[in-house]
C-alpha positions as CSV (number, residue, x, y, z in Angstrom):
1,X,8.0,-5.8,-27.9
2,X,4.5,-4.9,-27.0
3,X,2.7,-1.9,-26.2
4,X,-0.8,-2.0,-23.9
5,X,-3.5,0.1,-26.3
6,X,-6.2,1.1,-23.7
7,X,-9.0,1.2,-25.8
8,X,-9.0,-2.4,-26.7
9,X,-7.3,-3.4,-23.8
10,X,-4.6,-5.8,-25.2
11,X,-0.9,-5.7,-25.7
12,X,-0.2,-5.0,-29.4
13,X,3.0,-5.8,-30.9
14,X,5.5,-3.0,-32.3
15,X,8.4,-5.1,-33.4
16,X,9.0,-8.3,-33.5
17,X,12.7,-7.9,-32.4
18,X,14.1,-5.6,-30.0
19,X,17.2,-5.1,-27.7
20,X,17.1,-4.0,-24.1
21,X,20.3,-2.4,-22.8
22,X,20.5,-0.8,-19.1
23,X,23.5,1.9,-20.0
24,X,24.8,3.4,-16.3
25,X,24.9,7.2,-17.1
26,X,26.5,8.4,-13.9
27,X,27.6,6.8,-10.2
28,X,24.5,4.1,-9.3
29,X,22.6,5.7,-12.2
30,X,20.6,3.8,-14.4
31,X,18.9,4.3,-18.3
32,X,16.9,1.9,-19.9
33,X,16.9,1.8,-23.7
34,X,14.7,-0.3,-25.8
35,X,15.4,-0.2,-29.5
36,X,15.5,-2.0,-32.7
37,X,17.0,-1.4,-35.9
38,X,14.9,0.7,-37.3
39,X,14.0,3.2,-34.3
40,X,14.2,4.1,-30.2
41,X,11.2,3.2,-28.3
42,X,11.6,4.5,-24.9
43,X,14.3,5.6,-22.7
44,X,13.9,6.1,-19.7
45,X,15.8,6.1,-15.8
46,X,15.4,3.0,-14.1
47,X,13.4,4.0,-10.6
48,X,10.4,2.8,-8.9
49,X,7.5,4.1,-11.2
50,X,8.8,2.1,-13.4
51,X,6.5,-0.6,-11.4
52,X,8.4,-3.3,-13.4
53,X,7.1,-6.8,-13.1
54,X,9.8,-10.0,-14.1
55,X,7.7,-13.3,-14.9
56,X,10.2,-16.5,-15.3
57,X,7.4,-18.4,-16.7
58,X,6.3,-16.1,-19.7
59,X,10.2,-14.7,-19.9
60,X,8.7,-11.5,-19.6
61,X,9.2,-8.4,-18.2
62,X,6.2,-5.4,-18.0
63,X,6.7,-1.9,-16.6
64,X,5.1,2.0,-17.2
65,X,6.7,4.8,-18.7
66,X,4.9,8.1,-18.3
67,X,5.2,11.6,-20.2
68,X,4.0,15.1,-19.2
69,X,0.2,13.7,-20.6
70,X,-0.4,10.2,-19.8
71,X,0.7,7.0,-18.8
72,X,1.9,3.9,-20.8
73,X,2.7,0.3,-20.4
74,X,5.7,-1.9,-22.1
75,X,6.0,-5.9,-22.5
76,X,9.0,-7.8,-23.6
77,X,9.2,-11.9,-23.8
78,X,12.9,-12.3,-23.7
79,X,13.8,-15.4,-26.4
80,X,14.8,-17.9,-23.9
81,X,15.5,-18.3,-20.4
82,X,18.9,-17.3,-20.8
83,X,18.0,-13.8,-21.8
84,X,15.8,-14.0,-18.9
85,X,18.2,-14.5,-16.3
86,X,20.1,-11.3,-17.8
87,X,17.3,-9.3,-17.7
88,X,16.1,-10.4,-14.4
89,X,19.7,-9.6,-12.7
90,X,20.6,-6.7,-14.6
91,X,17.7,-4.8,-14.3
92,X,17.8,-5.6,-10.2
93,X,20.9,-5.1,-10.0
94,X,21.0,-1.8,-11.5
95,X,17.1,-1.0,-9.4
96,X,19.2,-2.0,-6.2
97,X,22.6,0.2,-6.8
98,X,20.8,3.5,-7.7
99,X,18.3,2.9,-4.5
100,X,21.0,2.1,-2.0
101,X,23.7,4.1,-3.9
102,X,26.0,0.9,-2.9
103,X,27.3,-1.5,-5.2
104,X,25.6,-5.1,-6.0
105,X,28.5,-7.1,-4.5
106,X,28.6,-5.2,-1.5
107,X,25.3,-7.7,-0.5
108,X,25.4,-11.5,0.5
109,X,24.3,-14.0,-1.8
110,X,21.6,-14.9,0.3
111,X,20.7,-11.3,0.2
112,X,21.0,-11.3,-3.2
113,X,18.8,-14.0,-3.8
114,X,16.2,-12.5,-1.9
115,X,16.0,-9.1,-3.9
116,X,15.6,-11.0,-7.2
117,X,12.6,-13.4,-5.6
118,X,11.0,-10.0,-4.5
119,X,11.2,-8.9,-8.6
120,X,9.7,-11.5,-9.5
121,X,6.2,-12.0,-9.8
122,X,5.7,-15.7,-9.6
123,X,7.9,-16.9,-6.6
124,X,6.1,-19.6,-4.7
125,X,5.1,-19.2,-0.7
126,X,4.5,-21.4,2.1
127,X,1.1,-22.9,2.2
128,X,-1.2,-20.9,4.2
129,X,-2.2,-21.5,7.9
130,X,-4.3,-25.0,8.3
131,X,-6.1,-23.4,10.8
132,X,-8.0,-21.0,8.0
133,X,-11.0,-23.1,7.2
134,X,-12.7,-21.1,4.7
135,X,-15.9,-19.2,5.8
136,X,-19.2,-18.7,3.8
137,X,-18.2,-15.3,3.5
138,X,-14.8,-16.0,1.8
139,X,-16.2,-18.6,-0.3
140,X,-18.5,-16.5,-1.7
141,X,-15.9,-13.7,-2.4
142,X,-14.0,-16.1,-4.1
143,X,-16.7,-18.2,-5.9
144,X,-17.2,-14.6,-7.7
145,X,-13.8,-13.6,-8.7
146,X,-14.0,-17.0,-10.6
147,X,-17.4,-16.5,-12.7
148,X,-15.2,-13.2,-13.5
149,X,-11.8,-14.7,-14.6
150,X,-14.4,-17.4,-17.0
151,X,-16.4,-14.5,-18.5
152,X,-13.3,-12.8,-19.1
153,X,-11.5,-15.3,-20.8
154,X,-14.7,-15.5,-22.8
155,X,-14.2,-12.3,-24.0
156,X,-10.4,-12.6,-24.7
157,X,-11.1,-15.7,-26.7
158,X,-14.2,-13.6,-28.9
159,X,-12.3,-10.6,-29.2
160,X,-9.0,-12.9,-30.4
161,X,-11.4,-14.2,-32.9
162,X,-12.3,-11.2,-34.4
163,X,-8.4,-9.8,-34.2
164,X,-7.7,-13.2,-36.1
165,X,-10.3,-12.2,-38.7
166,X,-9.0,-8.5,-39.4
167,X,-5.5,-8.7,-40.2
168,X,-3.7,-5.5,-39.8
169,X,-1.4,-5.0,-42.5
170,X,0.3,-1.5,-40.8
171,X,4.0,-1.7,-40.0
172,X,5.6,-2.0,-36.7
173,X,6.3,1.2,-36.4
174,X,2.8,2.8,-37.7
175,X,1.3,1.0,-34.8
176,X,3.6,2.2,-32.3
177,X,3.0,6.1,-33.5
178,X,-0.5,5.4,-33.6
179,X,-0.7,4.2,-30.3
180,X,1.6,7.2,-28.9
181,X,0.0,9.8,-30.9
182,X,-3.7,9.1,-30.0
183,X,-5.0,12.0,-27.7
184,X,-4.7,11.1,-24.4
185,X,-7.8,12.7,-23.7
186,X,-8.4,13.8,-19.7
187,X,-7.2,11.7,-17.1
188,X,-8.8,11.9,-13.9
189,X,-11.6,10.6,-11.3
190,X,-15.0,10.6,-12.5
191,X,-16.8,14.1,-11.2
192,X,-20.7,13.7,-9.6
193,X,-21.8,15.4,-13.3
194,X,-20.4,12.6,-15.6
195,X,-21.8,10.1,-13.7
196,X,-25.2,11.4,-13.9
197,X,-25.3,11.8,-17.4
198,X,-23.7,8.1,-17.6
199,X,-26.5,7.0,-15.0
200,X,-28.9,8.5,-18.4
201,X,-27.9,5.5,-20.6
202,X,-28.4,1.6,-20.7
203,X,-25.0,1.1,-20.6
204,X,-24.0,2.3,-17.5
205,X,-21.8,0.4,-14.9
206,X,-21.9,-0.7,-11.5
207,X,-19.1,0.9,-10.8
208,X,-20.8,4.6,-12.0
209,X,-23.4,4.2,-10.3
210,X,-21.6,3.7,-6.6
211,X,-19.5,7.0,-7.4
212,X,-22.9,8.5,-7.7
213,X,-23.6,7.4,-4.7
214,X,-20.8,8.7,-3.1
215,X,-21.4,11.8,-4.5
216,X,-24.4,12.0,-3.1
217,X,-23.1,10.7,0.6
218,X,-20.2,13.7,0.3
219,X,-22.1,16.7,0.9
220,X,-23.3,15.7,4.4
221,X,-20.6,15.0,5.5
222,X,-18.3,18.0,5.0
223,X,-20.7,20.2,6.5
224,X,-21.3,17.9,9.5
225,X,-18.1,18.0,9.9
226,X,-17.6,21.9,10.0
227,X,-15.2,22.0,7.4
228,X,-13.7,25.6,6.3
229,X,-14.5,26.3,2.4
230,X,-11.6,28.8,1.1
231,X,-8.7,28.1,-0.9
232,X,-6.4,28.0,2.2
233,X,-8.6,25.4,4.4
234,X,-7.4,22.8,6.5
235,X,-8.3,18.7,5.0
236,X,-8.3,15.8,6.1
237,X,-5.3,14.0,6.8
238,X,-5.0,11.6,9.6
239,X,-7.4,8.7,10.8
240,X,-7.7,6.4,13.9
241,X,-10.2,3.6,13.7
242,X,-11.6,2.7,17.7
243,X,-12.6,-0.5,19.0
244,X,-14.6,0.8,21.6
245,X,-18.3,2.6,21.4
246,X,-17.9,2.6,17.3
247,X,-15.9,5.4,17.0
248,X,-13.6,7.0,14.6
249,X,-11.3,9.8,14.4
250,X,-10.2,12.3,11.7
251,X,-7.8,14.9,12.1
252,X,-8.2,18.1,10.0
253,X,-5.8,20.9,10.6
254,X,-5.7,21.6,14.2
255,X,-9.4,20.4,14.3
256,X,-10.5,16.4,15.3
257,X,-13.7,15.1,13.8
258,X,-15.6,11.9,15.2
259,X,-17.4,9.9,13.7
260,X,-19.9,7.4,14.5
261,X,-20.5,3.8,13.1
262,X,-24.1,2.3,12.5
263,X,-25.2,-1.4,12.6
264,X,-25.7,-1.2,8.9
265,X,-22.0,-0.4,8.6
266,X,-22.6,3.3,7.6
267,X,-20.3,6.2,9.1
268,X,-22.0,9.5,10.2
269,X,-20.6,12.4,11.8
270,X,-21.0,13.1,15.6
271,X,-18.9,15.9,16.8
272,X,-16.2,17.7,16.5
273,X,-12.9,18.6,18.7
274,X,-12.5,22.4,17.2
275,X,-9.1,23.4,18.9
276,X,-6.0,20.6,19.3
277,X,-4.2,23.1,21.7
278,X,-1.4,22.0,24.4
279,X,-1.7,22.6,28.0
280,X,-0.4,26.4,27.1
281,X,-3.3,26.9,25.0
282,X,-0.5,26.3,22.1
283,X,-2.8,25.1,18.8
284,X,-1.1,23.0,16.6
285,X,-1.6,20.5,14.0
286,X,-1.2,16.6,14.8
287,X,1.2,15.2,12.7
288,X,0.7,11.3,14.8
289,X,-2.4,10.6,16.3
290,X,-2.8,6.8,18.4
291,X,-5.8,5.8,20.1
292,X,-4.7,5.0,23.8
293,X,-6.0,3.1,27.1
294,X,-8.9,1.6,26.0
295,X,-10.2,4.8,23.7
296,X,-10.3,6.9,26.3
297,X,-7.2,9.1,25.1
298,X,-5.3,10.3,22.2
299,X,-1.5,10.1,22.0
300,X,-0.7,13.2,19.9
301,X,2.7,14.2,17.9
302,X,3.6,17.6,16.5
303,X,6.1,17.7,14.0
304,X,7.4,20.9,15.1
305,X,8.4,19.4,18.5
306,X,9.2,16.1,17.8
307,X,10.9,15.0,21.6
308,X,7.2,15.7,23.3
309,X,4.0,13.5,22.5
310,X,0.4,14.9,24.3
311,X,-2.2,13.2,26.2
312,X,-5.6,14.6,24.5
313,X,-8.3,12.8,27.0
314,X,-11.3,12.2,25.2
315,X,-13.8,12.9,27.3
316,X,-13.2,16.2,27.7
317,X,-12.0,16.6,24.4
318,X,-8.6,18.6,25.5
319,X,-4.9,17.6,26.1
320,X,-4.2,17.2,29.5
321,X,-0.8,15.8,29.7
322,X,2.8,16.5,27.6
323,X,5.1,14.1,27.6
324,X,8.4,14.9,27.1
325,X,10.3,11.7,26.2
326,X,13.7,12.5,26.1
327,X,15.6,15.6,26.1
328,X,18.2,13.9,23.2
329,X,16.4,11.9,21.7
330,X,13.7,12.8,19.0
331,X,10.7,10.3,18.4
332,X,9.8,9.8,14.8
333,X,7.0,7.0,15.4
334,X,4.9,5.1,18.1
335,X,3.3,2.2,18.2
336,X,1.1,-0.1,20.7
337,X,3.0,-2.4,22.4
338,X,1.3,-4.9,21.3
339,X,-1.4,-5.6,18.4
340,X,-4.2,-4.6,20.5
341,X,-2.9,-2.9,23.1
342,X,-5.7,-0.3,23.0
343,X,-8.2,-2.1,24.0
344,X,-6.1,-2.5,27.7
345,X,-5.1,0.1,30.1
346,X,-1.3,0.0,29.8
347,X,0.1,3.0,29.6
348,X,3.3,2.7,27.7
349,X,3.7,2.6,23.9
350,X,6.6,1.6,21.9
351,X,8.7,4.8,20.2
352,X,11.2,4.7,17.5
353,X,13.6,7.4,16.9
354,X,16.3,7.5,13.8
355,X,18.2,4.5,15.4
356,X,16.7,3.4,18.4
357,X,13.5,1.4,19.4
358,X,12.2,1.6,22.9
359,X,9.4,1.6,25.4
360,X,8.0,4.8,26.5
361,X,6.9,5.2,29.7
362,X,4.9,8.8,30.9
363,X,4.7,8.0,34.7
364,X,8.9,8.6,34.5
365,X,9.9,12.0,35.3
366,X,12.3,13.5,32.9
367,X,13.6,10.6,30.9
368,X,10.5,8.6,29.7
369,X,12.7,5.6,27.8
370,X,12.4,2.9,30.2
371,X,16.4,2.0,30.1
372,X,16.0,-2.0,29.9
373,X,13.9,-1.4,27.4
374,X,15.8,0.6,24.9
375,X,18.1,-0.5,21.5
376,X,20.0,1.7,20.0
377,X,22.3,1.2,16.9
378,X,25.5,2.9,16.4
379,X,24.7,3.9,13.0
380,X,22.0,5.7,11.7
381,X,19.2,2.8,10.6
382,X,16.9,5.5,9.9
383,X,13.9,3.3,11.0
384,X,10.4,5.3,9.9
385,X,7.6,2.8,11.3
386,X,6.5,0.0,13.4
387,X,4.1,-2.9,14.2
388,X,3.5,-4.9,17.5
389,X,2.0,-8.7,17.5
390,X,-0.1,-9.7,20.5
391,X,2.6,-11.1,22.1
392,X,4.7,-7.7,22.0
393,X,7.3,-8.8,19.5
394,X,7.8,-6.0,17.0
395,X,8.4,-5.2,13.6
396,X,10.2,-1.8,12.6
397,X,11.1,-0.5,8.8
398,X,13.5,2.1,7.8
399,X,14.1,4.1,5.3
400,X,16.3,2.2,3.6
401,X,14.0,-0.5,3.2
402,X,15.6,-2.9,5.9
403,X,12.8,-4.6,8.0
404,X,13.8,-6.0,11.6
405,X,11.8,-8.1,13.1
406,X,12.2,-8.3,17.4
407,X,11.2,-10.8,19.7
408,X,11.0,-8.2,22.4
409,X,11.7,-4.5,23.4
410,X,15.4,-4.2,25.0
411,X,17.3,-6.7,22.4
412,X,19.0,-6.4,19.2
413,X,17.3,-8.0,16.3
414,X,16.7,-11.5,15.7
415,X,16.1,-11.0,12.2
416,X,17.2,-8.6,9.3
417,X,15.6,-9.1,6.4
418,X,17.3,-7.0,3.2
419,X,16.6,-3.6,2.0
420,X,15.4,-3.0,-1.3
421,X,16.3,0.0,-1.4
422,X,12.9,2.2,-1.1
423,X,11.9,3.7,2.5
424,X,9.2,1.5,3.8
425,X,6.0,4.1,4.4
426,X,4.0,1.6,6.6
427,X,4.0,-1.6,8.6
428,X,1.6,-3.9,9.9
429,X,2.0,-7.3,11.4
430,X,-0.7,-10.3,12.0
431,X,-1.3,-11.0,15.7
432,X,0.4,-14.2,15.6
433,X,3.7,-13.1,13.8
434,X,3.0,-14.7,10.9
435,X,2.7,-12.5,7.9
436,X,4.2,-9.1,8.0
437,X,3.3,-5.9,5.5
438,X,5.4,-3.8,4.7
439,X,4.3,-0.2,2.2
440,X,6.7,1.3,-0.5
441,X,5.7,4.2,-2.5
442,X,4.6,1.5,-5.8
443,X,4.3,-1.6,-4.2
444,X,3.8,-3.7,-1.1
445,X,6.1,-6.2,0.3
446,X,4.4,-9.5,2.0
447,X,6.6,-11.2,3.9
448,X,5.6,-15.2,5.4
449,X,8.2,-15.0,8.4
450,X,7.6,-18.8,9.7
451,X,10.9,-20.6,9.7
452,X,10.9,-23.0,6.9
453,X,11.2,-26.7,8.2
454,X,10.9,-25.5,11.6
455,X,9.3,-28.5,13.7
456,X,8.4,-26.0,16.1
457,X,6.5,-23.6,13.8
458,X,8.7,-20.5,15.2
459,X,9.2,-17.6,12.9
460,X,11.5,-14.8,12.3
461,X,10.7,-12.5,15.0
462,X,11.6,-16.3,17.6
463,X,14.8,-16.7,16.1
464,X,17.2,-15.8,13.0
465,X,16.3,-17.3,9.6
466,X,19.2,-19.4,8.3
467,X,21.3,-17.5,6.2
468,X,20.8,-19.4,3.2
469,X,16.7,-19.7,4.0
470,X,15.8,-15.8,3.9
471,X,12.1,-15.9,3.3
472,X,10.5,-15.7,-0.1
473,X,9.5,-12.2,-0.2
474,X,5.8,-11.4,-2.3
475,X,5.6,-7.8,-3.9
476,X,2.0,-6.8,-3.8
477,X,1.1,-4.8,-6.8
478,X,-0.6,-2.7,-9.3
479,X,-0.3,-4.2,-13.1
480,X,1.2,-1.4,-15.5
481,X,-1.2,-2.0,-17.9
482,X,-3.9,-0.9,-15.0
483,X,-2.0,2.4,-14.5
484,X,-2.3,3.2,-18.0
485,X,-6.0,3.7,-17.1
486,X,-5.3,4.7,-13.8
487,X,-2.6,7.7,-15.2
488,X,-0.4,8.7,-13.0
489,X,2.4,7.1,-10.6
490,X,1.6,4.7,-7.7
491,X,1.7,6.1,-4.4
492,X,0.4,3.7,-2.0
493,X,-0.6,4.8,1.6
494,X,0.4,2.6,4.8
495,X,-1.3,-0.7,4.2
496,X,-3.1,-2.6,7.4
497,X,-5.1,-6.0,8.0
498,X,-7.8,-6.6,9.2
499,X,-7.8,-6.5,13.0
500,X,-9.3,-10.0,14.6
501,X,-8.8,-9.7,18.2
502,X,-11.2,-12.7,19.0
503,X,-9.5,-15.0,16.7
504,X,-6.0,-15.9,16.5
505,X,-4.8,-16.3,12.6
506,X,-8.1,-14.2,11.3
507,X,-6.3,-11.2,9.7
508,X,-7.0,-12.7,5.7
509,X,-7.7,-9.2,3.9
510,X,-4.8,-6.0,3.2
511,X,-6.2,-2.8,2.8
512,X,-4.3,0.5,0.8
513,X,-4.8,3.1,-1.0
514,X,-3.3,5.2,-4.1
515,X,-4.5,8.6,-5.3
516,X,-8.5,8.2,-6.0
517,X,-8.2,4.4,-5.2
518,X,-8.6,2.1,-2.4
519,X,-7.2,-1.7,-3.1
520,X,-7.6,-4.4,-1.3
521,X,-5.9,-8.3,-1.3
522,X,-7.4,-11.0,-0.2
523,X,-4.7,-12.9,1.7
524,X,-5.8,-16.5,1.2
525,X,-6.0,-15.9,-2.6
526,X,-2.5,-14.2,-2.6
527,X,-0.6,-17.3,-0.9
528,X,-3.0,-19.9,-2.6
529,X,-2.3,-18.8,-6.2
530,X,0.7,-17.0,-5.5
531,X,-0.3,-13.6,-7.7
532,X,0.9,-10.3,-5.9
533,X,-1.7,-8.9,-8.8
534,X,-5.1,-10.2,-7.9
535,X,-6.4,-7.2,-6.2
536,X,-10.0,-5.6,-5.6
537,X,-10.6,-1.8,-6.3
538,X,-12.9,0.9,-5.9
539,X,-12.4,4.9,-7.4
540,X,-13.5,7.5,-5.3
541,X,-14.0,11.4,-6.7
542,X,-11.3,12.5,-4.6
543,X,-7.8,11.6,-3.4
544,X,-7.5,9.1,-0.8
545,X,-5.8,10.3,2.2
546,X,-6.3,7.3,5.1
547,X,-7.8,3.9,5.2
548,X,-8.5,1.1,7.6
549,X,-11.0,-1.2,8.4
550,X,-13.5,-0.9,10.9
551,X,-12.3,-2.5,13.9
552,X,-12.7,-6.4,14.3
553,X,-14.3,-7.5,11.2
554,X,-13.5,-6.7,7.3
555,X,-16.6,-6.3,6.3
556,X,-16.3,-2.2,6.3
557,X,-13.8,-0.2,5.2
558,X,-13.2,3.5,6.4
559,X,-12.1,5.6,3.6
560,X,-10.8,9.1,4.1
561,X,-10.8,11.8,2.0
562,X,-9.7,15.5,1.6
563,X,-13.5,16.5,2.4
564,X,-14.9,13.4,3.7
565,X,-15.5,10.4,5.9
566,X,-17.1,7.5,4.1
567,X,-17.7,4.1,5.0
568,X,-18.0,1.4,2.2
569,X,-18.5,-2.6,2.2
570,X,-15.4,-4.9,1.1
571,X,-18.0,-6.4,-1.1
572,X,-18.5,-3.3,-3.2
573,X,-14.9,-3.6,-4.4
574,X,-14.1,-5.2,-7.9
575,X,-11.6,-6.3,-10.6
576,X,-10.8,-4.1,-12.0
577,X,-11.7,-2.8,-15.1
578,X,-11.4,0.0,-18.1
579,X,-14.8,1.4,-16.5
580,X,-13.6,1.7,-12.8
581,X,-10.3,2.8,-13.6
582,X,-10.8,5.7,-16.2
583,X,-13.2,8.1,-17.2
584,X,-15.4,8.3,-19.9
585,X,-15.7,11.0,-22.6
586,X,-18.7,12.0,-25.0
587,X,-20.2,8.9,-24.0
588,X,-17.1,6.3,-25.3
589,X,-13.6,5.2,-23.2
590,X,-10.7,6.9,-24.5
């Protein structure tokens, strides 16, 4: 057993032998306790924040465990692949039944089989597109992140060195109190006043000197942007990302600010829609907002009235049309109907309700579901989200962590890949159907959907994967020994590609967001190396409430905050490190 000591930043081992036992405490609910002979080291419920990672090459599983005060992280190398296999199942096993409060044998084999690949951490892909000819601008990305990976294992193989030299004669168990008992010290984002007195010495980092930058940048903004200043004021909360004139949109409270892109792929404020009020002069807050018909309009949701959506035309800054969809029949989320639908004039948009998808249409009278158009389920799927390709095929998650994928609106299915068991946040699809994202609260789930040995290269959404060829699902992650610095749960907001509506199979970088963070994968690296961990990152001084990219390229990234709109370069992203993920205090890390 191992335990991940932040100031040196390596695993240090607390015993040398150890037994794991998952003990079921109540109906579908899970403890894990890790002991030895001599002592307990953690128990603790098995649930997502766990952010458990399973590696079948190292025989090794790593997760978090947090207290009232800080974070920590946990590895254990199993003695053989047999112990492996235990651990793998059991622990997924018992992760799936208190989830989906349903028992393990309730799901296929072939479901089965697909849970465990999505708990692992090294489960191989298909090979990427051929049609991704790397670009100087990739290349370069990449060429970097290698002179990183050599300089670090330069300093892994000095600092072993030294470790080899001092030999620490403490017992197993000293070094596990030591670790736990060491003052966590604060855990936060760094504030505008310890980075300049950081920026005073020679040691500061790149890293410190961008948040000073965005503290500088901050200010500006919020005033541009008219933003109240007591206790009670309205933030930040929603953002659309427009194709057309460089705009962008930020809803705050019952209040939309816009905001203008530069050539230089800066974001600056322009105006400011001061009242979201319905055609009766109604104010309320949007709880959707969807740019529509070619930017010209806004389609609007508020939660209090969930069967109605509103029309906000933009150029006169005003709603001028309610839609009420359907008297029965409340809509929980819309989508395009297809990947860029808004950049075209049609009209119609694709709702969801609890257990329907269907097509929307205002220019109906009274009932606004087109009926050919419509699926309904006769149980509840509690579907929360969903993504369009360019071709209109459509993915929708649920809440149970199903995803469907649909060749079309109007037909059941063709594919139905497993539930987890968490409520998928966010989807996003590639415009050719290829790779679909789907967001859970602590991880993302990348799913290939191409049909394996298919000589027509069809995928999922064309027709149903064989039932013993479910894809090979990718969980896109944080490491638990980076939310040790990090210090709190993972709580990742809806992930997106980059848009590439000039270029079919384009979409190569995933951008997200948890608390003060913003976290991005490179696509090509994820399915070349087949690491779900190889991630860039960037710490802001504020939480994170929205993210995209600019529209068409990835180059920019908009990044909302509480009290801010801010626009930073891909580029400016990094591994990440003790420096960019925690603070500093009286000048050394704790």
């Amino acid at each position: 057993l191992y335990m991940f000591d932040a100031p040196s930043g390596e695993f240090v081992q607390v015993a040398k032998e150890v037994a794991l036992t998952v003990v079921e405490v109540g109906k579908y609910e899970y403890y894990m306790n890790v002991a030895s002979n001599d002592r307990s080291f953690t128990s603790q419920v098995i649930e997502p924040e766990m952010n458990a990672v399973f590696n079948h090459d190292h025989g090794s599983l790593i997760w978090n465990y947090f207290d009232q005060n800080r974070a920590y992280s946990f590895s254990m190398v199993t003695v053989d692949a047999k112990h492996y296999e235990a651990l793998h199942q059991g622990m997924t096993r018992a992760a799936y039944e208190t989830l989906n409060q349903e028992s393990w044998n309730k799901a296929t084999v072939a479901s089965q089989d697909y849970i465990l690949d999505a708990y692992e951490e090294d489960v191989d892909m298909l090979p990427e597109p051929e049609m991704w000819a790397s670009d100087e601008e990739d290349e370069e990305y990449e060429e970097e992140e290698e002179v990183e990976e050599e300089d670090d294992e330069e300093e892994d193989e000095d600092e072993d060195e030294e470790s080899d030299k001092e030999e620490d004669e403490e017992s197993d168990e000293d070094e596990i109190d030591k670790i736990f008992n060491r003052a966590p010290g604060s855990q936060g984002v760094k504030t505008s006043r310890e980075v300049e007195t950081e920026s005073e010495s020679e040691s500061e980092s790149e890293s410190e000197s961008e948040s000073e930058d965005e503290s500088e940048g901050e200010s500006g903004a919020e005033s541009g942007a008219g933003a109240d200043t007591g206790s009670g004021a309205a933030k930040n909360s929603k953002l659309a990302v427009g194709y057309k004139h460089g705009r962008s949109f930020v809803v705050r409270g019952s209040r939309i600010g816009v905001f203008r892109h530069t050539d230089g792929d800066e974001i600056v404020f322009d105006t400011s829609i001061n009242h979201v009020d319905d055609t009766r002069g109604r104010e309320f807050t949007p709880s959707t907002m969807m740019l529509h018909e070619q930017d010209s309009a806004l389609v609007l949701q508020d939660a209090q009235r969930p069967n109605e959506l509103f029309k906000m035309d933009l150029e006169y800054g005003k709603v001028v049309e309610e839609w009420r969809v359907h008297e029965d029949v409340p809509t929980v989320a819309v989508a395009p109907t297809t990947k860029y639908a808004q950049m075209t004039g049609d009209r119609t948009l694709v709702g969801l309700s609890h257990n329907m998808l269907y097509r929307i249409d205002p220019r109906l009278r009274d009932n606004m579901i087109v009926q050919d158009q419509q699926q309904a389920y006769v149980t509840k799927s509690h579907f929360t989200t969903a993504a369009a390709t360019e071709s209109g095929a459509v993915a929708v998650g649920s809440a149970k962590g199903e995803i469907r994928l649909f060749d079309r609106l109007g037909v059941r299915a063709k594919t139905v890949l497993p539930a987890l068991g968490e409520p998928i946040l966010g989807i996003d699809v590639t415009s050719d159907g290829r790779y679909v994202v789907a967001t859970c609260k602590t991880y993302l789930l990348l799913v290939d959907t191409k049909l394996p040995d298919d000589a027509n290269g069809r995928t999922g959404f064309m027709k149903a994967f064989p039932q013993a060829q479910k894809p090979a699902p990718k969980r896109l992650q944080l490491k638990p020994e980076h939310v040790v610095y990090m210090g709190a749960p993972i709580s990742f907001t809806p992930a997106k590609f980059n848009q590439a509506p000039d270029a079919q199979g384009s979409e190569k970088t995933i951008v997200t967001s948890t608390g003060p963070f913003v976290v991005t994968w490179n696509l090509r690296r994820v399915l070349g190396t087949g690491r779900g961990d190889a991630y860039h990152i960037k710490q802001y001084q504020d939480t994170v409430v929205a993210d995209n990219f600019r529209f068409g390229q990835d180059r920019s990234i908009v990044v909302t905050l509480p009290n801010d709109v801010q626009s930073v370069k891909r580029s400016q992203l990094a591994k990440p490190t003790r420096e960019s993920l925690m603070i500093r205090s009286s000048g050394s890390l704790l």
